[in-house]
N, C-alpha and C positions, 0 to 999 in steps of 0.2 A: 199743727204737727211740726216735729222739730225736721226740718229739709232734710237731717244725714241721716234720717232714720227710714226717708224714703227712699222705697226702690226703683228704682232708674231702670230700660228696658237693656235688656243683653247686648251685649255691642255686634253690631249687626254684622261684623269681619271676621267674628271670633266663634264660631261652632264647636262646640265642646265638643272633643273627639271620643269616637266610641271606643265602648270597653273591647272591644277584638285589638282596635288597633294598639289602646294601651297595653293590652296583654303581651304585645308583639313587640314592643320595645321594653317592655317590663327585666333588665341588664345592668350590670352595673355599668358605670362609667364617670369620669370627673368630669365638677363642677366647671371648669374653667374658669378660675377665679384668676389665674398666670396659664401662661403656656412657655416652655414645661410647665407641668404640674409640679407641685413641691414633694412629691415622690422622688423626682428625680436631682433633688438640690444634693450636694457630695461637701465632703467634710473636705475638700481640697481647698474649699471656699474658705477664706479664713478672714477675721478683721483686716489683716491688710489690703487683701482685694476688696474689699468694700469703702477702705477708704484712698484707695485710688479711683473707684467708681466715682467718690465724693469730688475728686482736685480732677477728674476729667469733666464734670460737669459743672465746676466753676470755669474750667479753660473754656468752654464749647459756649460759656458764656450763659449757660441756664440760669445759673444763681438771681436771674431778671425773673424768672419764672416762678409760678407760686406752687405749694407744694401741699401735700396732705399729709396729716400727721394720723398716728395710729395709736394707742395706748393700753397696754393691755394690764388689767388688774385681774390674779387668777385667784381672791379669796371669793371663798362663796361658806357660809356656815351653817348648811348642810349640801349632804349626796344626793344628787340625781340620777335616778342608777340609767337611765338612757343617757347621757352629757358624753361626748366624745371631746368634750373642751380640754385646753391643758388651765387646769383650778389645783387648786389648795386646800382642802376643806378644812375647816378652824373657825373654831370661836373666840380665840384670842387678837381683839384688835392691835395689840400689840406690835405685830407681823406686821399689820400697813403702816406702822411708824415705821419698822426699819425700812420696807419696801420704798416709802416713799425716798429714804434717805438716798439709799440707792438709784432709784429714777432720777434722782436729781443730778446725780454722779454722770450719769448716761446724759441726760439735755445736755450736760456743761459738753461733756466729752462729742456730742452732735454737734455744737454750734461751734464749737471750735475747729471744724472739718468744716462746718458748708461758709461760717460768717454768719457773725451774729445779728437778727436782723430779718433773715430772711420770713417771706411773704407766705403765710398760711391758708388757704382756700377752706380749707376740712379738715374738720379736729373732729375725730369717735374716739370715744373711751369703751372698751369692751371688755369681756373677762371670760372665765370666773363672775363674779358681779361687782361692778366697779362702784357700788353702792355701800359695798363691806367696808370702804370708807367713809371716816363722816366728814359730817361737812364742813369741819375746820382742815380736813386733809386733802378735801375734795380742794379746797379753795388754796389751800397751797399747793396743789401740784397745777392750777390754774395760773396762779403766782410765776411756779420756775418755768411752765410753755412761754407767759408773756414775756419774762425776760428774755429768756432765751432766740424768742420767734418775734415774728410780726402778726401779732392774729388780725387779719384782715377785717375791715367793717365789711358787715353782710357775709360773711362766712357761716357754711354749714356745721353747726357744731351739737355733736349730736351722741347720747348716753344710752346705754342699755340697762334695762330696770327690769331688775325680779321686784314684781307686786309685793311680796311679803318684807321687802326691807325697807317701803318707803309709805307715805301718807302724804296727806293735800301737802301741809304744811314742806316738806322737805321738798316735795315739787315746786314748791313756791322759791326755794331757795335755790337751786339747781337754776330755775331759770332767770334767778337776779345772776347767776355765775355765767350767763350768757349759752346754757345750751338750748336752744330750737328745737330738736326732734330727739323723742323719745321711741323706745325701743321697748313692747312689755312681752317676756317669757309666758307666754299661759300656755300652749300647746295643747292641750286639754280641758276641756272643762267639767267632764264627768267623774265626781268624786270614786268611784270604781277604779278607773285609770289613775287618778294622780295619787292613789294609796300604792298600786302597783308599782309606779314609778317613783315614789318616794318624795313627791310634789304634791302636798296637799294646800290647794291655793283657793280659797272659795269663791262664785264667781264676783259676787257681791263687792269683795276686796276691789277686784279688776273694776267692776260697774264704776264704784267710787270715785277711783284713782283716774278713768277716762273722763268725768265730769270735772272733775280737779283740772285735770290739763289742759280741756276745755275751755273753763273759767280763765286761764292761766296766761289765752293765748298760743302755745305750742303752734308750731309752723305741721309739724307735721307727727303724728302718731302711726307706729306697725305693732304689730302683734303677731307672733311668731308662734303658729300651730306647726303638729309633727304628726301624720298619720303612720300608719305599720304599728303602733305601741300595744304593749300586753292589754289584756281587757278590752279593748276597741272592737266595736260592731260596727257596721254600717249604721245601724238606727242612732247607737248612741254619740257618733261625729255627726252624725246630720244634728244632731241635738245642738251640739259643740258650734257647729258653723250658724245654727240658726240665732247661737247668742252674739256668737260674731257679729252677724249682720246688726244685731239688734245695738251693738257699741258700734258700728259702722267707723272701724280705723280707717284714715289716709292712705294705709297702704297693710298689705296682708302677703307675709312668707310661711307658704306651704312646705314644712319639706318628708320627704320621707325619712322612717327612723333606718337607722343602716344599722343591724345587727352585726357588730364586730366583736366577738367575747376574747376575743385571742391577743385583741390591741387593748381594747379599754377594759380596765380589768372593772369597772364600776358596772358595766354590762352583763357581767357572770353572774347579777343576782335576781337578773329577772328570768321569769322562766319561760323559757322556750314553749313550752307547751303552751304557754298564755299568749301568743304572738299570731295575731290573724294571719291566715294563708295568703300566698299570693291572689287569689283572685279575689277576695275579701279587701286586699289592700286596694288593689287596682279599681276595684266598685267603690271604696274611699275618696278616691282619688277623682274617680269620674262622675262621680253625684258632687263633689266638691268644686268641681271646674264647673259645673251646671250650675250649680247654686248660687256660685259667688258671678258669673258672667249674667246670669237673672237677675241679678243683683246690681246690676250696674258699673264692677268691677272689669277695669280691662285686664289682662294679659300682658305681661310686662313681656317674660319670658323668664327659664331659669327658678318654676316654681312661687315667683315674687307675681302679685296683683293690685292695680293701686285704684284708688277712684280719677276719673277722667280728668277732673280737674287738677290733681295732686302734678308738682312739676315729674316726674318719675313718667307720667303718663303723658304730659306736656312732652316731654323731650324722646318719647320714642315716636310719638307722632310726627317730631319735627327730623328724626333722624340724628338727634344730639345725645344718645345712649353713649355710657362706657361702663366698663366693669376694672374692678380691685379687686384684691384679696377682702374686702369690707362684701362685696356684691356690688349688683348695678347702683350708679352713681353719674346726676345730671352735670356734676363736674367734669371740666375738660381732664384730656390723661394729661397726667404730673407723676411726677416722685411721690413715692412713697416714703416716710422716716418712719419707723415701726420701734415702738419703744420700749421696753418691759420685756419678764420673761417670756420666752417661744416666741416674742413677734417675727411678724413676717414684712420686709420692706420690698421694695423694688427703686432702685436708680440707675437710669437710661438702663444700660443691656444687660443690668443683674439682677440677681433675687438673692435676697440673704435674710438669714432667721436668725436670732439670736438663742441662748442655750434654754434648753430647755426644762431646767431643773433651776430652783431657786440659788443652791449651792454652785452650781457652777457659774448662775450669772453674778454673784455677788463676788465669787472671786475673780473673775476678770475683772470685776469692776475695781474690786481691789488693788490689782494690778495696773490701776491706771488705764486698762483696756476695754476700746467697745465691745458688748458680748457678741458678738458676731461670732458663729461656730460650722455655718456651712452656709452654703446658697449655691450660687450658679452664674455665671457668664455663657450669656447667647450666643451662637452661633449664628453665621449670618443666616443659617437655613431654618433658625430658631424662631431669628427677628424675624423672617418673612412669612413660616408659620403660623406665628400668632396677629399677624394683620391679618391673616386670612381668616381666622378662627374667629377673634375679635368682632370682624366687620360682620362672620354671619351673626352672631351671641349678640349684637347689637344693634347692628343696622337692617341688618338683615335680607343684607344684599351684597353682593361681589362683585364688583367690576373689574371685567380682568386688564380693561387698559391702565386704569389707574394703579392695580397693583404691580403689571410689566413694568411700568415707568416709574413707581416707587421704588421699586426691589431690580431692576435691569435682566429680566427673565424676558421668558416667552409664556404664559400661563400655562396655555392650552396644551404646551409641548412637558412644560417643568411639571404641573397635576396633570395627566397623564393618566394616570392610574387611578386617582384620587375622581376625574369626570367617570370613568367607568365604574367606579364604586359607587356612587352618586346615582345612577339610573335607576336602580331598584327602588331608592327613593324619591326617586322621581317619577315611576311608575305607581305608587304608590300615595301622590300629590301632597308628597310633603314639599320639593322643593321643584323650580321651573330653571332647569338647562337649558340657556337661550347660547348664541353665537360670539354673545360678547357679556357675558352676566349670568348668577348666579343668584335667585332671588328664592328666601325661603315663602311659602305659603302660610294663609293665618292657621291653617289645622298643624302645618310644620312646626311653628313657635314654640308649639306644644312638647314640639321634639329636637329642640334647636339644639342639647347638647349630643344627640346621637348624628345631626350632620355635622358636625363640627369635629365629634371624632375620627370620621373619612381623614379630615390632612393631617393626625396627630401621627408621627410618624413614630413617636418610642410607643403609642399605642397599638398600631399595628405589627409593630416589632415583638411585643411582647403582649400577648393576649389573654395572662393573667389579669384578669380585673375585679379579683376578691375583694383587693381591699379601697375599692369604691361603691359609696352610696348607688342605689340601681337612677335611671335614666329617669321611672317613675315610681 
């Protein structure tokens, strides 16, 4: 029998939480992918401050430090009418010729702000589908990162792949260009649903393509399902997770779909009436934490599951978790360089996105100008914030002397309001209020973005939360 196709016992820290209590956090709320969240980034933000963020963190002496790169390709050549992604849709590859001309304008104009040279830890290409390149384009925009960068040996470098644009063979090639971990779109696998969604991916396809990568080597494979979608039963995900199991990926991103028709206009075309109820999602949701924890899958947190042995689960056991705007990441935190249209960066105490429309980033780029068109500068109540947020989202635990003496506070006196908020959940054994520490429980994990909400303070301030994904 092939080993990944067995099933390993439940991890015995990890109790799938009942359907009441999911019902009970069933809310919106962010990801905490940044804190702020990029809701709150302001057009005040412009390429200049972003490239003073750049020449303060050569002063501060970072530029020794290695950094992650982001890259974003938004063709995709068809609609997914669930995709909240910022995409292009076109079948003219035409578009990634100029596209690439332009990313190249942008590396030169990056490397000329940090020093050319600098040390790359983590290189993702994401999209849209960053496969809508071929692979003479794939291998020259590999080309301007190396000149530009130091792509580090032993670096995580890692692509996202809709099944329907690739086969063995181009896998084959992808990973002479040095990417490791692969990323496969299926979300579904019940041909009912993925007619409704505009995703007709057979699973066969998928079977293939994971033997392929298999054969290949690949460090590591996820597979990115989406429950709440139109036509979805409970019977027919349980179907969907049982083929999962049966391609038993490295690692597994659950997410809920977030019906937003009013932002994503690709969303107005499915129908509402086709969209399981809340309690229908929530039983999705919790026969799928059963299954996949029977399964031998741990609990990462933040919807993501990996197998024990995958480093993702290596490093939450060891306490070495972090999160990006990419998701959790065994990488130490670094800078972010975010490249392409919408990306999103972070360097030391900023966030900045570049534009958002193809037209506006070519013409800055035209301009000789990095797209940078908003983000944000932390406040110091910002930075201390998101240690707080971070440490629960990852570590998942608080030590309040550690952070008085990062941040020069008094915890217990500065959250305040934030421990009192906290008892209900604590009452409730998600999380254990001790006299010096804040540690969430393995049922909490389950719910680690709603303790983390507690210290978000523009969250509390403002208690519209329409336009975030629910909790679960």
């Amino acid at each position: 029998m092939n080993p990944r196709l067995a099933f390993a016992p439940a991890h015995p820290s990890q109790p799938a939480p009942s359907p009441g209590i999911l019902r009970r956090f069933d809310v919106p709320g962010p990801r905490y992918t940044s804190y702020p969240t990029a809701d709150r980034f302001v057009d005040a933000f412009t390429a200049d401050d972003y490239v003073t963020a750049l020449r303060q963190r050569s002063e501060l002496g970072a530029h020794g430090r290695t950094l992650s790169v982001y890259v974003h390709i938004p063709f995709c050549e068809s609609l997914c009418y669930y995709c909240a992604c910022n995409k292009v849709v076109t079948r003219h590859h035409s578009r990634g010729r100029q596209y690439l001309d332009y990313l190249g304008r942008e590396i030169e104009l990056q490397a000329a702000q940090l020093g050319r040279g600098a040390v790359v830890s983590q290189l993702h290409l994401g999209g849209g589908t960053p496969t809508f390149l071929h692979d003479a384009g794939l291998r020259e925009l590999m080309s301007m990162l190396s000149g530009a960068f130091t792509l580090a040996a032993g670096r995580e470098q890692s692509i996202e792949i809709d099944p329907r644009t690739v086969d063995g063979h181009r896998l084959a090639r992808l990973a002479e260009m040095g990417f490791d971990r692969l990323s496969f779109g299926v979300q579904d696998f019940d041909p009912d649903v993925q007619k409704a969604i505009h995703r007709i991916q057979p699973a066969r396809q998928v079977f293939d393509l994971m033997n392929s990568a298999r054969g290949l080597g690949f460090d590591s494979i996820n597979i990115d399902l989406i429950y709440g979608l139109p036509r979805q039963t409970t019977q027919s995900f349980d179907r969907t997770l049982a083929q999962v199991n049966e391609l038993r990926p490295d690692r597994i991103a659950l997410y809920a779909y977030a019906h937003l028709p009013e932002r994503f206009k690709a969303q107005r075309r499915l129908s509402t009436m086709e969209l399981p109820d809340a309690k229908a999602r929530v039983e999705m949701l919790s026969r799928s934490i059963a299954a996949l924890t029977a399964a031998g899958y741990v609990y990462i947190g933040m919807d993501h599951f990996a197998l024990p042995e995958d480093p993702l689960a290596i490093a939450k056991r060891q306490g070495r978790l972090h999160r990006n705007f990419q998701g959790y990441s065994t990488q130490p935190d670094c800078d972010l360089v975010a490249l392409g249209v919408s990306a999103i960066g972070r360097v030391g105490a900023t966030y900045s996105q570049n534009a958002k429309t193809l037209e506006e980033y070519y013409d800055h780029l035209d301009q000789d100008r990095l797209p940078v068109v908003r983000g944000l500068a932390l406040t110091r109540d910002d930075v201390l914030r998101r240690a707080v947020i971070m440490a629960l989202m990852c570590q998942g635990r608080l030590d309040f002397e550690a952070i008085s003496q990062a941040h020069l506070i008094d915890f217990r006196r500065h959250f305040a309001h934030e421990l009192v908020a906290l008892a209900p959940l604590a009452a409730q054994g998600l999380v254990r209020l001790r006299d010096h520490d804040i540690e969430v429980t393995a049922e909490g994990w389950f719910f680690v973005r709603a303790i983390a909400m507690v210290f978000d303070r523009y969250l509390q301030a403002d208690r519209t939360r329409a336009r975030f994904s629910r909790v679960v």
